[in-house]
KEPATOR-966205 format. One record per residue: y, z, x of N, C-alpha, C in turn; residue in three letters. Coordinates in Angstrom, 3 decimals, padded with zeros to 6 digits. Layout:
BEGIN
R      n.Y      n.Z      n.X     ca.Y     ca.Z     ca.X      c.Y      c.Z      c.X rest
R        Y        Z        X        Y        Z        X        Y        Z        X  Ala
...
//
This chain:
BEGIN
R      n.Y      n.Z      n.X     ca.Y     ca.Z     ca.X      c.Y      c.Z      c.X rest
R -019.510 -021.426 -029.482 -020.051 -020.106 -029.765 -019.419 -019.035 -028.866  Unk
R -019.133 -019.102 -027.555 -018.560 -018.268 -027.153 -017.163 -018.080 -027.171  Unk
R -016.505 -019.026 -027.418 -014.848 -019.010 -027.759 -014.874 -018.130 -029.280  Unk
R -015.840 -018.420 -029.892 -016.260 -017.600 -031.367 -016.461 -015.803 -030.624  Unk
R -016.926 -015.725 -029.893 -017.076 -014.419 -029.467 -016.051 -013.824 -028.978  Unk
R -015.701 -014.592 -027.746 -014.316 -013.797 -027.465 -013.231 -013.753 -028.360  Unk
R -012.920 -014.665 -029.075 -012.158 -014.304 -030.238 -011.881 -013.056 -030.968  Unk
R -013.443 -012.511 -031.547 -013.642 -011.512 -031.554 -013.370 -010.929 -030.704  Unk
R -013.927 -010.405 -029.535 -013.772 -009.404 -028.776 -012.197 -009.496 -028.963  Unk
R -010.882 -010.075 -028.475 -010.044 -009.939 -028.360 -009.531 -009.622 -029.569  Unk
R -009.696 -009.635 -030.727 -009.085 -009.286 -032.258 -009.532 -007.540 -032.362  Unk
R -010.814 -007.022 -031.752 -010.946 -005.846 -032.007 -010.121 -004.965 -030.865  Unk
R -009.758 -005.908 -029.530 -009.278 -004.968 -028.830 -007.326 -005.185 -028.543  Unk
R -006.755 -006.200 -030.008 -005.559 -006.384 -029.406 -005.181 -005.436 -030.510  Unk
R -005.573 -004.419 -031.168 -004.540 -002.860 -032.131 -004.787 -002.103 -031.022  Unk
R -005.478 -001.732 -029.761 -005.533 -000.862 -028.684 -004.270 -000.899 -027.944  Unk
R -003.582  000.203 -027.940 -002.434  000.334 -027.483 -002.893  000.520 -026.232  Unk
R -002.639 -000.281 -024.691 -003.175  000.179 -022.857 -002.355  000.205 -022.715  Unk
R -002.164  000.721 -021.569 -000.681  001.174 -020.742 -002.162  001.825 -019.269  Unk
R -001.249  001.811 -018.144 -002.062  002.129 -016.699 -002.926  002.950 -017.071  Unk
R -002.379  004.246 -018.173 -003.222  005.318 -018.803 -003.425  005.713 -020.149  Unk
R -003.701  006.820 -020.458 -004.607  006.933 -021.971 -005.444  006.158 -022.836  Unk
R -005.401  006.503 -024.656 -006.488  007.013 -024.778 -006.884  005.222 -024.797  Unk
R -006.023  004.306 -025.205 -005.719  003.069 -025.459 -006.652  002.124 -024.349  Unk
R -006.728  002.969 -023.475 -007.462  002.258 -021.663 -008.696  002.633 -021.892  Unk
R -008.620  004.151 -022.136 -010.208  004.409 -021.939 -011.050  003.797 -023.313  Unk
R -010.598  003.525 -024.436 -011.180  003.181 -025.579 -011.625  001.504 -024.802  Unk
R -010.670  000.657 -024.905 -010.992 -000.731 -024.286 -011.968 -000.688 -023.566  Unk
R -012.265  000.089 -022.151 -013.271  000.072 -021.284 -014.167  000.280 -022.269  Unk
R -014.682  001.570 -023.123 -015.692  001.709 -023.688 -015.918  000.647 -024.278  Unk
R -015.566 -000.208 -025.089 -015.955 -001.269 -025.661 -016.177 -002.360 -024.696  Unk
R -015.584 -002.543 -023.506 -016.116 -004.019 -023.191 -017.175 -003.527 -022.104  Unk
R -017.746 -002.117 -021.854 -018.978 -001.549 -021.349 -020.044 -001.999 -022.227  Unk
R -020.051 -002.615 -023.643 -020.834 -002.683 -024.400 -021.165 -004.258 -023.822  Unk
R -020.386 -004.629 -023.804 -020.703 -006.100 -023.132 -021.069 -006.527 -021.574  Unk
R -020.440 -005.323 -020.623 -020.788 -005.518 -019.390 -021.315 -004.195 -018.873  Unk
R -022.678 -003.935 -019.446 -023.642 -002.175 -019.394 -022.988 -001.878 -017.769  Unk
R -023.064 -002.261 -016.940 -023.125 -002.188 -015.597 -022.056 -001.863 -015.221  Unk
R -020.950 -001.806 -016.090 -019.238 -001.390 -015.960 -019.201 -000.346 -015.437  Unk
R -018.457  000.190 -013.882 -018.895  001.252 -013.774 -017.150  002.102 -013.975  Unk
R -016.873  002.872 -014.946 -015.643  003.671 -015.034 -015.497  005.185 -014.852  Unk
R -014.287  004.993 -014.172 -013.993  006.040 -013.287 -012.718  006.821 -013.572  Unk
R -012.401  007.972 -013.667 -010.950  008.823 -014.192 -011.094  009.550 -012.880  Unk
R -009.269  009.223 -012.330 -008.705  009.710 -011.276 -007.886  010.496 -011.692  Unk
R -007.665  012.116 -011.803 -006.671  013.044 -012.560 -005.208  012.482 -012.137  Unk
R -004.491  012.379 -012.719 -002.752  013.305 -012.678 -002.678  013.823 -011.730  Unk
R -001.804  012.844 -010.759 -001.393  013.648 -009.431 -001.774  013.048 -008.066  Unk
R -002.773  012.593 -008.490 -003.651  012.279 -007.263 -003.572  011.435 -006.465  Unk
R -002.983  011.382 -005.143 -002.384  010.329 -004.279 -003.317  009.593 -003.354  Unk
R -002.890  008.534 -003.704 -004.288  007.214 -003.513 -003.517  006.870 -002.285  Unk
R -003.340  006.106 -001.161 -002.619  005.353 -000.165 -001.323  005.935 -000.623  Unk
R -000.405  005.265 -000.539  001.227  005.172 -001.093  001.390  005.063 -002.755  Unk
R  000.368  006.214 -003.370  000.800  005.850 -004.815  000.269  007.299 -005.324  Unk
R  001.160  007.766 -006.548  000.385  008.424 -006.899  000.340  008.259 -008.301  Unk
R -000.873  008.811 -009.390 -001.816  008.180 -010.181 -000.522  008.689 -011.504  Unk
R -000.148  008.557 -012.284  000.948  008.977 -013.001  000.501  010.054 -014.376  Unk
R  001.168  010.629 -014.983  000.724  010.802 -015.980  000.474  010.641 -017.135  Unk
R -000.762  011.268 -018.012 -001.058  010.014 -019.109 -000.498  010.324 -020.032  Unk
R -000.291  009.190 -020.614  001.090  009.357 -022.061  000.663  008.253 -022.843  Unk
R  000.617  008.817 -024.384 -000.336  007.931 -025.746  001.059  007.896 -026.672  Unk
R  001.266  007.153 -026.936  002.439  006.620 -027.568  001.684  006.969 -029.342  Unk
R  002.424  007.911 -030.113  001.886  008.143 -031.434  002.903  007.183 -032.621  Unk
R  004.312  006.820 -032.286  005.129  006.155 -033.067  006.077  005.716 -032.568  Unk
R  006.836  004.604 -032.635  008.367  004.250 -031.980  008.903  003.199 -033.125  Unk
R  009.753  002.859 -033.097  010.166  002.016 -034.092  012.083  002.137 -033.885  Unk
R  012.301  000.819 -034.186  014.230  000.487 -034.770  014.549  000.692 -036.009  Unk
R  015.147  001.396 -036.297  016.172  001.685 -037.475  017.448  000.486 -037.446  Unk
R  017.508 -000.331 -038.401  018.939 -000.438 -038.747  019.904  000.431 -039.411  Unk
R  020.988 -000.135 -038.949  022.427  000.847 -039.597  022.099  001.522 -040.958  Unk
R  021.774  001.110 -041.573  020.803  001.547 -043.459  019.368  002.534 -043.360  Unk
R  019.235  002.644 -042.218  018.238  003.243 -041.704  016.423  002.486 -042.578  Unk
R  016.613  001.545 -042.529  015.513  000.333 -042.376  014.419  000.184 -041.080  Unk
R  013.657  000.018 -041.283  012.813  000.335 -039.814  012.806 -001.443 -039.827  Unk
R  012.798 -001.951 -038.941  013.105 -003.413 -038.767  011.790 -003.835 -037.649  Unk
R  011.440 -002.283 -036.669  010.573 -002.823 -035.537  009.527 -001.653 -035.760  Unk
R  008.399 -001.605 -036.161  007.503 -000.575 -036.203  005.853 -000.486 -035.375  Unk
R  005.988  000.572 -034.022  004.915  000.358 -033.311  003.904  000.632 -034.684  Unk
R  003.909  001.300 -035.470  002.719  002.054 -035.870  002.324  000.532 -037.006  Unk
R  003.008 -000.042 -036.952  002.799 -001.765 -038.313  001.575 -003.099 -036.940  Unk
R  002.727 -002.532 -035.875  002.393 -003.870 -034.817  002.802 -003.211 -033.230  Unk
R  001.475 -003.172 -032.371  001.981 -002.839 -031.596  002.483 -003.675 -030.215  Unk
R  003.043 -004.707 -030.428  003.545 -005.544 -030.388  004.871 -006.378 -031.036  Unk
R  005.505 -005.948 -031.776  006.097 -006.165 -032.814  007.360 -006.714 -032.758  Unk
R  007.216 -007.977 -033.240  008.545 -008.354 -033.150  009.038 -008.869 -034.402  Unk
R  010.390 -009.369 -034.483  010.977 -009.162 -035.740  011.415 -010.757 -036.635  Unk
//
């Protein structure tokens, strides 16, 4: 039953595009807050220098994809974001 669950959980959250930032991160947290209420999340702006780091900026990937020579899309984020061929 619970391998049945996480299953799920992981099928609704592997089309979420994450990366360190955007909207792809904050959507995931919201959803697995549904499962762990007590989640406590936190947004550190653009810029903001932690120890030896600073927090980068956020960037949401809307399309990328390979063209072949025929101009064929062969690799398409927006099909799989993951995508291989």
């Amino acid at each position: 039953m619970i391998g049945d669950m996480i299953y799920e959980l992981l099928r609704e959250l592997f089309p979420l595009c994450r990366s360190i930032t955007g909207n792809g991160t904050r959507e995931t947290l919201k959803r697995l807050s549904r499962i762990v209420p007590l989640l406590a999340i936190h947004e550190v702006p653009s810029g903001t220098k932690i120890f030896d780091w600073i927090v980068p900026r956020e960037w949401n990937i809307k399309d990328g994809y390979i063209e072949d020579l025929s101009g064929n899309r062969i690799i398409s984020f927006m099909e799989n974001n993951l995508h291989y061929s």
